[in-house]
TIMARSE-99768 format. One line per field, with one value per residue: residue number from 1; x, y, z of N, C-alpha, C in turn. Coordinates in steps of 0.02 Angstrom, whole numbers, plus 50000, padded with zeros to 5 digits. Each point is the difference from the previous one (the first is absolute). Example, Ala and Ser with C-alpha at 12.3 -4.5 7.8 and 13.67 -1.06 7.14 Angstrom:
BEGIN
i <- c(1/2)
nu <- c(50660/49982)
nv <- c(49716/50053)
nw <- c(50390/49964)
cau <- c(49955/50042)
cav <- c(50059/50059)
caw <- c(50000/50003)
cu <- c(50045/49961)
cv <- c(50060/50055)
cw <- c(50000/50037)
//
This chain:
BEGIN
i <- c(1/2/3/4/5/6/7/8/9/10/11/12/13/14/15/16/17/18/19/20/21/22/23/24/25/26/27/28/29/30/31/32/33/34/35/36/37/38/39/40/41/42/43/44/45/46/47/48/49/50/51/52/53/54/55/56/57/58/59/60/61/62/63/64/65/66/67/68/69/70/71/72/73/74/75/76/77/78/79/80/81/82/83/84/85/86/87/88/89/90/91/92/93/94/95/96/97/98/99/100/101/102/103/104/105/106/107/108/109/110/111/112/113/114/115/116/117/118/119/120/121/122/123/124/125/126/127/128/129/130/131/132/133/134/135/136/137/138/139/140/141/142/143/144/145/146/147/148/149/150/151/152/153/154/155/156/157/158/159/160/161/162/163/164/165/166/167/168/169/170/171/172/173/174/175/176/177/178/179/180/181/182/183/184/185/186/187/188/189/190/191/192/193/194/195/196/197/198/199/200/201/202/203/204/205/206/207/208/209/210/211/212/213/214/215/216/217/218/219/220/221/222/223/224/225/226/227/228/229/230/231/232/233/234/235/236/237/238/239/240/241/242/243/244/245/246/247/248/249/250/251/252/253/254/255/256/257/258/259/260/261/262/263/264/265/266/267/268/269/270/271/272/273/274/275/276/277/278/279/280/281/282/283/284/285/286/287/288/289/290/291/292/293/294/295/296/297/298/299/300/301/302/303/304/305/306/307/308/309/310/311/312/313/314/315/316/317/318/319/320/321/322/323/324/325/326/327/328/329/330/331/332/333/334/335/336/337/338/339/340/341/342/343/344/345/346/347)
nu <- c(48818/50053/49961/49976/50081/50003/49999/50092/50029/50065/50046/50025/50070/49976/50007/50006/50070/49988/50006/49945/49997/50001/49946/49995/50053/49970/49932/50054/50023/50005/50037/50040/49954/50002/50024/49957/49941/49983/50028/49958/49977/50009/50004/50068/49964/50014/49920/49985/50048/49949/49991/49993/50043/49966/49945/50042/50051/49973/49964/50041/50033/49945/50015/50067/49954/50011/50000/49933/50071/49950/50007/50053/50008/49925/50008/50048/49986/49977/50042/50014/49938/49988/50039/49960/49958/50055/50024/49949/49952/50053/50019/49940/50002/50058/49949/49933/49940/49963/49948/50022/50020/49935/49977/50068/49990/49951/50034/50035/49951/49971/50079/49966/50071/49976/49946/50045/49978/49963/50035/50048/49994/50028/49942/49987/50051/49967/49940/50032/50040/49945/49972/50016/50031/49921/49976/50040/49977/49940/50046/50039/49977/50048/50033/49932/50010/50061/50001/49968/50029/50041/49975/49965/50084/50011/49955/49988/50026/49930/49999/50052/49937/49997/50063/49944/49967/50049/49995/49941/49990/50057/49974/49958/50005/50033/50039/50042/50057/50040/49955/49992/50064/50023/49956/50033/50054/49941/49990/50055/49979/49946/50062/50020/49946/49973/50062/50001/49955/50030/50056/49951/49987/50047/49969/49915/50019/50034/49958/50022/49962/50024/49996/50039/50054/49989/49983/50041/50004/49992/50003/50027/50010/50058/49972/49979/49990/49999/50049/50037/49983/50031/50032/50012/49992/50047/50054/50003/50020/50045/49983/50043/50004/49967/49975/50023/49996/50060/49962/49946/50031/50056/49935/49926/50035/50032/49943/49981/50055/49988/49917/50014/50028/49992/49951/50034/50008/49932/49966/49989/49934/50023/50049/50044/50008/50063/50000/49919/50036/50059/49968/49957/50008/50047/49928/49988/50046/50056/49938/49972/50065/50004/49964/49934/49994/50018/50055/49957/49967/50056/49949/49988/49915/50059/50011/49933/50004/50050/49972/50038/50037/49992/50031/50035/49970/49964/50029/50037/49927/49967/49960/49931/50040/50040/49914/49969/50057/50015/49939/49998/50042/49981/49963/50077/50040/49945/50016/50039/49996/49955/50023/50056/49983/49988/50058/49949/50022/50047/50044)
nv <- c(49712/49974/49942/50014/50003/50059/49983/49986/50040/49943/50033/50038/49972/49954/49917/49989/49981/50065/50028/49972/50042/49978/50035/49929/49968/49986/50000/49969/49978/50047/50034/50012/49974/50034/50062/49954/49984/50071/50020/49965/50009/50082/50001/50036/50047/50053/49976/49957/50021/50019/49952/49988/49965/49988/50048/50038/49970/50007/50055/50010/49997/50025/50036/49988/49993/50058/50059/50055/50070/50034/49933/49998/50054/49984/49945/50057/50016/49948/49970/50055/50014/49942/49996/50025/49984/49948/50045/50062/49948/49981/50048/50040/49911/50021/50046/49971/50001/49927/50033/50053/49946/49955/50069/49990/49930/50011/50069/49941/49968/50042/50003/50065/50005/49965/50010/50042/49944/50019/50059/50024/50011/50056/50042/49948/50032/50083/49982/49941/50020/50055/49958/49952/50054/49989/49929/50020/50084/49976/49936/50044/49988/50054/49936/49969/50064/49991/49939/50005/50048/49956/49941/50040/50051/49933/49988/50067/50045/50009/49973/50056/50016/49949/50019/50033/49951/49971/50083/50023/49927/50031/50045/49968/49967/50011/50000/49936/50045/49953/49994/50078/50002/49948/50028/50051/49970/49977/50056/49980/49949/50027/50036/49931/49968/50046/49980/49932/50033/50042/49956/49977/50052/49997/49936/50022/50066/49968/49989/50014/50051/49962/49958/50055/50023/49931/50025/50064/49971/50009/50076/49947/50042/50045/50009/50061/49974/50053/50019/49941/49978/50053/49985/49935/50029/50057/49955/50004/50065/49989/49959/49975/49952/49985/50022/50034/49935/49966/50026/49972/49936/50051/50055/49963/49974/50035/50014/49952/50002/50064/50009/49925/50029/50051/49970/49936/50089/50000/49953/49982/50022/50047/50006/50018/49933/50021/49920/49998/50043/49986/49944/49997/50047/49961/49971/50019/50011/49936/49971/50029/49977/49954/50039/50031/50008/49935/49940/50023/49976/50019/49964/50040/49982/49996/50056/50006/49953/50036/50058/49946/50033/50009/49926/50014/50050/49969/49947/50040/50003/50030/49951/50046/50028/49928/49981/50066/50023/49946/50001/50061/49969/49955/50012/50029/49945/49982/50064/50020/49938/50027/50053/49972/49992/50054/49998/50018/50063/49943/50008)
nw <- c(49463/50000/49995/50063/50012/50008/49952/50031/49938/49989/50051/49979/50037/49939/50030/49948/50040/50015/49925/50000/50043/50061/49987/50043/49962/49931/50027/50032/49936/50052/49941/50072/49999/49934/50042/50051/49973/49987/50056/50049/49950/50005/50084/50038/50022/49988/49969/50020/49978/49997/49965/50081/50007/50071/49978/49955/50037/50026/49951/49985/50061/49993/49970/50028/50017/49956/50054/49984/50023/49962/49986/49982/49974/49964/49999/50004/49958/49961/49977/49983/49970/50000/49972/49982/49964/49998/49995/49995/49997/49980/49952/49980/50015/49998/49967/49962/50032/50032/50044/50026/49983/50039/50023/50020/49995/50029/50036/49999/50035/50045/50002/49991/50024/50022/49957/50027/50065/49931/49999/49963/50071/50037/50017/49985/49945/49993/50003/49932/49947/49991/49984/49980/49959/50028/49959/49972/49999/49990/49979/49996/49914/50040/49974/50037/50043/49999/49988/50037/50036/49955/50018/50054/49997/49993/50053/50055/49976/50007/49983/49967/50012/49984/49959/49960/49963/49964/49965/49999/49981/49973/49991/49988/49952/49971/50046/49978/49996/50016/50052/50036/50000/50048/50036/49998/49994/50034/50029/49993/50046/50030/50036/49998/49992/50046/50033/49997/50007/50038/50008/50020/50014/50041/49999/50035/50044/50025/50039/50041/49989/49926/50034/50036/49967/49963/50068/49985/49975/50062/50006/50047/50043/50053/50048/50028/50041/50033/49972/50003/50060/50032/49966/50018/50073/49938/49989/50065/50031/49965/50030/50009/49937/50020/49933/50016/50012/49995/49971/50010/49970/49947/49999/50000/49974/49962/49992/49968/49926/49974/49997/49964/49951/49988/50001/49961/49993/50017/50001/50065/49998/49982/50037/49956/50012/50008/49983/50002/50063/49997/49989/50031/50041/50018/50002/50061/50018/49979/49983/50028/49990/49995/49938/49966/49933/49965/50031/50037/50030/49958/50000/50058/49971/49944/50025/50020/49956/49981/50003/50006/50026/49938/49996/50025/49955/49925/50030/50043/49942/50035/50060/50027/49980/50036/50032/50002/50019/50004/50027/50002/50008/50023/50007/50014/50050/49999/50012/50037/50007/50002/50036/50052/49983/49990/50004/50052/49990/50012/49966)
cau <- c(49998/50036/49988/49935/50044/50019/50077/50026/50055/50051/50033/50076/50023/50000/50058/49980/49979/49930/49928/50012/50004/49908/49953/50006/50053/50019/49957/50037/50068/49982/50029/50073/50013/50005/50078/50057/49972/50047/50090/50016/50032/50024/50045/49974/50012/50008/49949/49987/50057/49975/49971/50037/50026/49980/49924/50031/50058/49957/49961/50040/50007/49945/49984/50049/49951/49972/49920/50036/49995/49936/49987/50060/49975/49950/50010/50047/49961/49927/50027/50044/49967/49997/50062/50017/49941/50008/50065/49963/49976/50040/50024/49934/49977/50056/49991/49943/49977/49973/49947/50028/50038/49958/49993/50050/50014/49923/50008/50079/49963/49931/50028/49960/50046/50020/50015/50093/50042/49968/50019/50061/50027/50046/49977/50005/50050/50035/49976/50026/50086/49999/49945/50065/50044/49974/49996/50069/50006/49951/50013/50060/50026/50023/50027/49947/49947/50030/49978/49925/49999/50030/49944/49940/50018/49990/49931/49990/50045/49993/50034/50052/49989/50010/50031/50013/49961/50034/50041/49973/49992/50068/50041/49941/50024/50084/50028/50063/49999/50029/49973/49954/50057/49997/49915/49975/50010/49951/49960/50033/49975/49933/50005/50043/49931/49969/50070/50002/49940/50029/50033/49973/49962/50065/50050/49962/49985/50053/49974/50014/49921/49921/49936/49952/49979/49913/49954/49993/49986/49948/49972/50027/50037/49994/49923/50002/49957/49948/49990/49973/49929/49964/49987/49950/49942/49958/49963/49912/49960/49979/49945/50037/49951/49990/50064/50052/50000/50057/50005/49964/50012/50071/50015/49991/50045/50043/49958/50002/50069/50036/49962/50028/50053/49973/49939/50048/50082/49960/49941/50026/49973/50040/50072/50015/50097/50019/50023/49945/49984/50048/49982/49943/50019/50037/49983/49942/50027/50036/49964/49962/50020/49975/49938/49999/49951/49925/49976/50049/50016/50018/49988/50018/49944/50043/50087/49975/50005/50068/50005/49967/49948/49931/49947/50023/49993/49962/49957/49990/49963/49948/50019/49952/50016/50047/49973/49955/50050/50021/49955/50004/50076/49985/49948/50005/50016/49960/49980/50068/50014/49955/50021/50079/49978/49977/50046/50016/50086/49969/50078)
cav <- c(50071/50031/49986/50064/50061/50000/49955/50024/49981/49990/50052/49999/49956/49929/49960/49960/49932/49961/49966/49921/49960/49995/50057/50047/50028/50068/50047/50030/50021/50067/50072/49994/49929/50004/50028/49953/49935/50013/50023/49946/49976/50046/50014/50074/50063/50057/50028/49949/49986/50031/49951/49947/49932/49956/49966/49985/49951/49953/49977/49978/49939/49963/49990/49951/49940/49960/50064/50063/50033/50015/49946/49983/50069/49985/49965/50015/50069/49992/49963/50046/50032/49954/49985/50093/49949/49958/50000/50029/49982/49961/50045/50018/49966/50003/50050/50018/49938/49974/50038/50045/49972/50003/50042/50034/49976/50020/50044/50025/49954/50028/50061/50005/49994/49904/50000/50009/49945/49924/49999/49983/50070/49963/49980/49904/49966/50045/49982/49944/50014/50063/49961/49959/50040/50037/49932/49987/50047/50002/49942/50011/49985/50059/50004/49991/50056/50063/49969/50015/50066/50012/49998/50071/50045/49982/50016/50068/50058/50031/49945/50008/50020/49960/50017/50044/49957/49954/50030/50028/49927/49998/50069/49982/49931/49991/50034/49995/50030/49947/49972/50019/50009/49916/49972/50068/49973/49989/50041/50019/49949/50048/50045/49978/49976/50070/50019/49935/50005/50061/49963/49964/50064/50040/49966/49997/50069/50064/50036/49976/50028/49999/49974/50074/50040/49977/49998/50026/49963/49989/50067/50025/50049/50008/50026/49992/49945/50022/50039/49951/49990/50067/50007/49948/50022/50056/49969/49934/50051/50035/49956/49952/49961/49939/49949/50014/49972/50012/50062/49982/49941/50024/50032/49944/49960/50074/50034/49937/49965/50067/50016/49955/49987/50054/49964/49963/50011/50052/49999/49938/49912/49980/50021/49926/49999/50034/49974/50007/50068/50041/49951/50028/50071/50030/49955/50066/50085/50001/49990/50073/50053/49989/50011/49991/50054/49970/49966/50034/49934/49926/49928/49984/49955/49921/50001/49980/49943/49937/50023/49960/50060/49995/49955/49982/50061/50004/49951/50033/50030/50002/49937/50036/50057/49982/49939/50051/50032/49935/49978/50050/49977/49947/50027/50053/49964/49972/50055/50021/49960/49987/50052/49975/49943/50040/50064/50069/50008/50024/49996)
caw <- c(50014/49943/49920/49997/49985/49912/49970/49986/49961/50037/49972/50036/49964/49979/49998/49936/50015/50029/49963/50004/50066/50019/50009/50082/50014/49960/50029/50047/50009/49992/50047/50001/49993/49954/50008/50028/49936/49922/50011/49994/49931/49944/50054/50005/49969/50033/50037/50039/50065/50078/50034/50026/49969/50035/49976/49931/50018/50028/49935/49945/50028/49995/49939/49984/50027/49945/50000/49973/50028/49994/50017/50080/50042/50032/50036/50037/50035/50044/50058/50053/50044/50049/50073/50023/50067/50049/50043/50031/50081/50046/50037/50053/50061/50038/50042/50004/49992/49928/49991/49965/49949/49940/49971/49948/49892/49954/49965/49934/49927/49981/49972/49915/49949/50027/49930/49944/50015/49955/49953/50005/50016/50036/50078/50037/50024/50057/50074/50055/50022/50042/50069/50004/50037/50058/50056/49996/50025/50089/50004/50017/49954/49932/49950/49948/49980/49933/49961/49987/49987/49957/49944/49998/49958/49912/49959/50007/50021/50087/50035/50052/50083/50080/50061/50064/50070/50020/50019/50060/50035/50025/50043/50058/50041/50024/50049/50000/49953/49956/49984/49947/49937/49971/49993/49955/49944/49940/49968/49932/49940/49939/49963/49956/49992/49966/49972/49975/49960/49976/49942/49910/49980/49961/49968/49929/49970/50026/50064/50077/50001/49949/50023/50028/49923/49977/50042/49946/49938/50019/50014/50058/50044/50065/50027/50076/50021/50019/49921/49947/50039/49994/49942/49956/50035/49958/49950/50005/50002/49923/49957/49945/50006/50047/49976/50010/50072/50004/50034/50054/50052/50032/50037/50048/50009/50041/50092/50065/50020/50039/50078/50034/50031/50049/50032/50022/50003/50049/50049/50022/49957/49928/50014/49984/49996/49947/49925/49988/49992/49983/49928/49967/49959/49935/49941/49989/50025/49967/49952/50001/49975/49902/49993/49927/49978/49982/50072/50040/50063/49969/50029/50056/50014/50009/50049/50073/50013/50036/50069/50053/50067/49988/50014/50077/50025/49987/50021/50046/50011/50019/49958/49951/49982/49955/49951/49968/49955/49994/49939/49951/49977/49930/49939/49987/49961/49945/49952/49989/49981/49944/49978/49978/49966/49950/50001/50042/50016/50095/50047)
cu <- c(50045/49963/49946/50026/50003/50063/50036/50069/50038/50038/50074/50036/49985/50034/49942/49986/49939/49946/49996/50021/49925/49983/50010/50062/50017/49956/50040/50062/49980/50043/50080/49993/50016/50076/50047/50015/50058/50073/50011/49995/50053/50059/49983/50007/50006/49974/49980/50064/49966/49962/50062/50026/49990/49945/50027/50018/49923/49963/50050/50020/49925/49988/50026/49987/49945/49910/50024/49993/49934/49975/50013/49996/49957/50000/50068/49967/49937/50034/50054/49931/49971/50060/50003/49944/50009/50080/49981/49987/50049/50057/49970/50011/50059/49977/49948/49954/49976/49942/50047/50034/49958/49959/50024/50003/49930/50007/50049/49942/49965/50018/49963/50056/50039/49994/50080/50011/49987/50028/50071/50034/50072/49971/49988/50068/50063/49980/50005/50067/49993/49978/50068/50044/49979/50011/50080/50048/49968/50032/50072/50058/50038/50023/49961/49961/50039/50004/49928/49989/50053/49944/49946/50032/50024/49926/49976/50044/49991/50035/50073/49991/49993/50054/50017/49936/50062/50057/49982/49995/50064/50016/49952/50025/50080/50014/50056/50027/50024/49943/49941/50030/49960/49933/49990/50024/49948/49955/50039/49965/49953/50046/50082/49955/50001/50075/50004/49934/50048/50050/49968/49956/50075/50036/49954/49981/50050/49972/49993/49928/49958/49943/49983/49986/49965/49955/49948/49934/49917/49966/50022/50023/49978/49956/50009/49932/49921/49968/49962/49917/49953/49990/49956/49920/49970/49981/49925/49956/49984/49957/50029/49936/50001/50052/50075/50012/50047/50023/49971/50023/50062/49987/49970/50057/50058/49977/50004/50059/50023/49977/50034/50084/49997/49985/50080/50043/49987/49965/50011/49964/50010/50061/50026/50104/50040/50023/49959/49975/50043/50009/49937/50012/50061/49981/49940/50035/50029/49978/49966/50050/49985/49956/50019/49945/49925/49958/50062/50016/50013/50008/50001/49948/50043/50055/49973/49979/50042/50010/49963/49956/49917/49953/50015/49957/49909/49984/50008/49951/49938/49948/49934/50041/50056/49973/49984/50055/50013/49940/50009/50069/49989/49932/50037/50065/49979/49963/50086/50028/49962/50030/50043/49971/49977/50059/49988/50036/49971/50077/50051)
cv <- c(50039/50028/50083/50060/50038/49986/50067/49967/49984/50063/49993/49942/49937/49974/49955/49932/49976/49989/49926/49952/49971/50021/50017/50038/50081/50037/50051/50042/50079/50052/49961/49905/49976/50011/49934/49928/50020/49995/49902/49966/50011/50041/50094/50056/50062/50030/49927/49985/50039/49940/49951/49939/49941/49939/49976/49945/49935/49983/49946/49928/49946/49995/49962/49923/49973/50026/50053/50028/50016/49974/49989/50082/49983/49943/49988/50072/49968/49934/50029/50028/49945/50005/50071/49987/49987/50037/50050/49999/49967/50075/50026/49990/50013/50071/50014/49944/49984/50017/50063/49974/49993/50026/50064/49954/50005/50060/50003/49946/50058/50094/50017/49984/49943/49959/50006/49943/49950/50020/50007/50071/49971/49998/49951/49991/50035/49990/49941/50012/50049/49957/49954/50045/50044/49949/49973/50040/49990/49923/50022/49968/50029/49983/49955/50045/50037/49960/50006/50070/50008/49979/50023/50026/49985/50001/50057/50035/49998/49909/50015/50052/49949/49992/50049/49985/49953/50026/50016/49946/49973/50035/49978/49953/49996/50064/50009/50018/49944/49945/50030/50006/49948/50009/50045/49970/49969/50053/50028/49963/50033/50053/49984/49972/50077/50017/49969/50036/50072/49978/49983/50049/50032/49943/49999/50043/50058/50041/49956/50006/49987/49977/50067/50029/49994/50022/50054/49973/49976/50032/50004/50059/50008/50033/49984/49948/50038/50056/49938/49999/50050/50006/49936/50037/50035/49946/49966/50063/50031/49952/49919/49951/49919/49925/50024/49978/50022/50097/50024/49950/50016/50043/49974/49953/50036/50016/49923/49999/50044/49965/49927/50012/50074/49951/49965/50016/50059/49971/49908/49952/49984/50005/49925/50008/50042/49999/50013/50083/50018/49968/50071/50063/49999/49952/50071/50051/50009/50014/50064/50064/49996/50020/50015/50073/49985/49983/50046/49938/49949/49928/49994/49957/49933/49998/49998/49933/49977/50048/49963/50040/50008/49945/50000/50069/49965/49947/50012/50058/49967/49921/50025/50034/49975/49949/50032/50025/49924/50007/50053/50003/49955/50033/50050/49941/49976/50036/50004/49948/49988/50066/49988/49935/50025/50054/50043/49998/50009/49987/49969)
cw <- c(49952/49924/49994/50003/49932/49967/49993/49956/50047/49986/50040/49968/50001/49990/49943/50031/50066/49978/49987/50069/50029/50015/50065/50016/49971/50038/50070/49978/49933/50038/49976/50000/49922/49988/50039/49978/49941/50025/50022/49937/49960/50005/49978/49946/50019/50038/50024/50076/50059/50040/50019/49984/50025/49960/49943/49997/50031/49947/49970/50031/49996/49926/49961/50009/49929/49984/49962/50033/50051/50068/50081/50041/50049/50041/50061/50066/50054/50061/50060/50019/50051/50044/50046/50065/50046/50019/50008/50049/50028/50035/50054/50043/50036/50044/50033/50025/49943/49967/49932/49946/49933/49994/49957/49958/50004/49977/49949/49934/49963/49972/49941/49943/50008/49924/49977/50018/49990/49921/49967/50022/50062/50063/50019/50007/50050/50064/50034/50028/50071/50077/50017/50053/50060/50048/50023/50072/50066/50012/50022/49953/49977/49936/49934/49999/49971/49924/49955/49976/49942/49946/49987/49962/49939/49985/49978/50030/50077/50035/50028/50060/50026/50024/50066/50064/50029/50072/50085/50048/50024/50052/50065/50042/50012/50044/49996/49907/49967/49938/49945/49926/49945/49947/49940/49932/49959/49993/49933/49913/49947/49977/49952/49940/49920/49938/49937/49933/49956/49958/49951/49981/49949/49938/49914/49984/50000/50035/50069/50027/49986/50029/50054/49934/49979/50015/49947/49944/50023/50035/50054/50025/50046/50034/50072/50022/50017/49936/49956/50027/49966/49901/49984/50033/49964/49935/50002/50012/49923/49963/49979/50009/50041/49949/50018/50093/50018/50043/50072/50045/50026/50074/50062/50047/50044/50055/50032/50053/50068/50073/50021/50036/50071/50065/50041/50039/50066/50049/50024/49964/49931/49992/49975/49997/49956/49954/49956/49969/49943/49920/49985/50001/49947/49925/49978/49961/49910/49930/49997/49975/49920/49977/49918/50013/50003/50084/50057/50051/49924/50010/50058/50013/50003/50046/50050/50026/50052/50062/50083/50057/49989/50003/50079/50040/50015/50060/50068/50002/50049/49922/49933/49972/49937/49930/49969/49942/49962/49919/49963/49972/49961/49956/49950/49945/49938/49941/49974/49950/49897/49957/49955/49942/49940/49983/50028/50050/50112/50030/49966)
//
């Protein structure tokens, strides 16, 4: 399907060394997988320090094994997306049944943008640390779930809100102030984690920031959430063209997430715990302030991945209603996918 697309130039930035890899492999690594292949070789730059240090540190430890980079990305990325699988459903099951379980990983398989987690992006590996530190939290682990939540926020920025899931699971559960003292001490971990990243931002740039500053360098700026909506909405109203997915699948995706977590956080048959709620709006909320000129919902088609509420939203649908959305998710996969496979830009 790919091959009946029209060819598009690679554009944006190239890492050289993925020419000459295997075809299957080079056919995926497109977009910012070029930016995390290259810094795990080449280490950082001014404009690259906006990307996290987690995936970096993991390339390189595999690569050190005697693969290239290239190489080990891809094959690190696609084996965290297996383990994401299975501790998935193993979190789930602490809340949900097992019916609902698996049909929330049919909906996290059949995401149209389930494609980034075959390729070298950080969502396989934010959503195991992020899943780890839910199963940790509903297990009564506090100090392997602040662990976990230190390593979400070496992956993605939004990884130091969990402590403030960690936070709300304290104040829940301890009564006694002594003890809540004790426990709070690991929600410190993601945001010593985020600190630890601000040092070595100041030690190679003389900026404490650089990795927000950057942000810059890549059309980024601030945008109210419902301004961003309302603007990608005039973009699909002014005509943009159908190659331009990415503009269409952002604002699709956005309306899912919203009516899921809404749906979760409102009405009993989707009402879900509040580690869950309070993960997914502020994985929603946080990201919607970002936007660009060009994409007003800037990648949000890829930041809705790791918003769990939505497969948990989707399989508490009505069971016609959820197979029906189920198949047109994957058909939409399999176009999306041929897209990205061709350089069009979808998150």
């Amino acid at each position: 399907m790919s091959n009946s697309l029209p060819v598009r130039e690679a554009t944006g930035f190239i890492n050289p060394s993925v020419t000459g890899q295997p075809l299957f492999i080079e056919k995926f690594i497109k977009w910012d997988a070029h930016w995390y292949t290259f810094i795990a070789e080449y280490g950082y730059d001014s404009q690259s320090i906006v990307f996290f240090p987690a995936i970096i540190l993991l390339i390189k430890g595999l690569a050190g094994l005697g693969i290239s980079y290239v190489t080990a990305g891809f094959i690190l990325c696609n084996v965290f997306t297996m383990i994401s699988y299975c501790l998935m459903a193993k979190t789930f099951l602490l809340d949900f049944s097992a019916r609902e379980t698996r049909l929330a990983l049919l909906a996290y398989a059949v995401m149209p943008t389930a494609f980034f987690l075959n390729s070298v992006y950080t969502e396989p590996v934010f959503i195991v640390f992020s899943l780890a530190c839910l199963y940790c939290i509903r297990s009564g682990s506090w100090w392997s779930a602040g662990w976990f939540a230190a390593l979400a926020a070496m992956t993605r920025s939004l990884g130091i809100l969990l402590a403030v899931v960690l936070l709300a699971e304290y104040v829940r559960y301890y009564k006694n102030v002594r003890q809540l003292r004790t426990a709070m001490a690991s929600l410190l971990f993601p945001i010593i984690a985020v600190a630890a990243f601000c040092v070595y931002n100041h030690i190679m740039f003389g900026d404490w920031l650089a990795f927000v500053h950057s942000q810059q360098l890549w059309g980024r700026r601030f945008g109210l959430p419902w301004e961003n909506f309302r603007n990608n909405l005039q973009l699909i109203g002014a005509g943009v063209p159908l190659t331009e997915a990415g503009v269409y699948l952002d604002a699709l995706l956005v309306a899912l997430a919203f009516v899921a977590l809404v749906a979760a956080s409102t009405l009993p048959r989707y009402r879900l715990p509040a580690p869950y709620l309070i993960t997914g709006w502020l994985w929603f909320l946080v990201p919607m302030f970002s936007t660009s000129p060009v994409y007003p919902l800037y990648s949000m088609a890829r930041f809705v991945i790791v918003i769990l509420p939505v497969y948990l939203f989707l399989a508490r649908l009505p069971s016609a209603l959820f197979y029906s959305l189920a198949c047109l998710s994957a058909a939409g996969l399999l176009f999306c996918t041929a897209w990205f496979l061709n350089w069009y830009w979808l998150g």
